[in-house]
C-alpha positions in Angstrom: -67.1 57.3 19.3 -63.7 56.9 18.5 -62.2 56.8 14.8 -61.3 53.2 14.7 -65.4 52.2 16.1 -66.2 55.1 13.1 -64.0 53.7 10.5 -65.2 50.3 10.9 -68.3 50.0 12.5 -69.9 47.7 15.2 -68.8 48.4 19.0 -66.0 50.6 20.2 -63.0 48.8 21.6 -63.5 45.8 23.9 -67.1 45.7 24.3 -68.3 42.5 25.4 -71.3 41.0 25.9 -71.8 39.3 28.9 -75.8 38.1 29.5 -79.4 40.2 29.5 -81.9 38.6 32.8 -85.0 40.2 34.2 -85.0 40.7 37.8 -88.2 41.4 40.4 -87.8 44.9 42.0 -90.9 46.8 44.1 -92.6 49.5 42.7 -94.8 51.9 43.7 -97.8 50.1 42.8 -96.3 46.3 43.2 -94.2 44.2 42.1 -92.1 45.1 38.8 -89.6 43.5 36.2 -86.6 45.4 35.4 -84.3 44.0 32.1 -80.5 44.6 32.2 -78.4 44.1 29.2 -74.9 43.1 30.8 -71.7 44.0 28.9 -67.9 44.4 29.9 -65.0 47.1 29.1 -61.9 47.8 29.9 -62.4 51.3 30.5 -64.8 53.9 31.0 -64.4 55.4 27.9 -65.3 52.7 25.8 -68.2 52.0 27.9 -69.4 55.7 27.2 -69.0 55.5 23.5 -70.3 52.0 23.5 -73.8 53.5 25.2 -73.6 56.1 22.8 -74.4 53.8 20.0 -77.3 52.3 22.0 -80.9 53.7 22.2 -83.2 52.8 25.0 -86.9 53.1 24.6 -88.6 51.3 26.7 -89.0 52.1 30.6 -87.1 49.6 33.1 -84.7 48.5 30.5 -81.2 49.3 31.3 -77.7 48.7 29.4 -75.2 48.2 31.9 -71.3 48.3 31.1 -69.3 47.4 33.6 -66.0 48.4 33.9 -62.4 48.3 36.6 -63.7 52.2 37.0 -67.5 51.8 37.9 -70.5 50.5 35.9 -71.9 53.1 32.8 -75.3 52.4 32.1 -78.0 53.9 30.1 -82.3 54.0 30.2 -84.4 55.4 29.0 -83.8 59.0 30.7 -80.2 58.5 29.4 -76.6 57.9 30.4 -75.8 57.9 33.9 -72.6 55.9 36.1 -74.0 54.1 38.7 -73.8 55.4 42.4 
């Protein structure tokens, strides 16, 4: 986290927040729901200390950030850039 997101709380840099939707995906067993919290950075960087702030507890729910350099997102298994 940077010192200006330390010193004065709330989200690092340019985090926005963009929309959270469910969306069908197959499982192993059937049909599943997957939830993605949307947001939008300028850069990498502020998307990773943006994620660090967040905790994820709950299985199938991601926070995406996406950014001009790839999308950041974290679950419940932790942060990962998507492939």
């Amino acid at each position: 986290m940077s010192f200006f997101s330390r010193l004065f709380g709330g989200s690092p840099g340019g985090v926005k927040y963009v929309r959270t939707y469910t969306k069908p995906r197959m499982g192993a067993s059937g049909p599943i729901e997957c939830t993605y919290e949307m947001h939008r950075a300028q850069t990498a960087q502020e998307a990773r200390e943006f994620l660090a702030t967040k905790t994820v507890t709950k299985k199938l729910f991601y926070v995406v950030v996406e950014t001009p350099e790839g999308n950041w997102a974290k679950d419940i298994d932790g942060l990962y850039k998507e492939g």
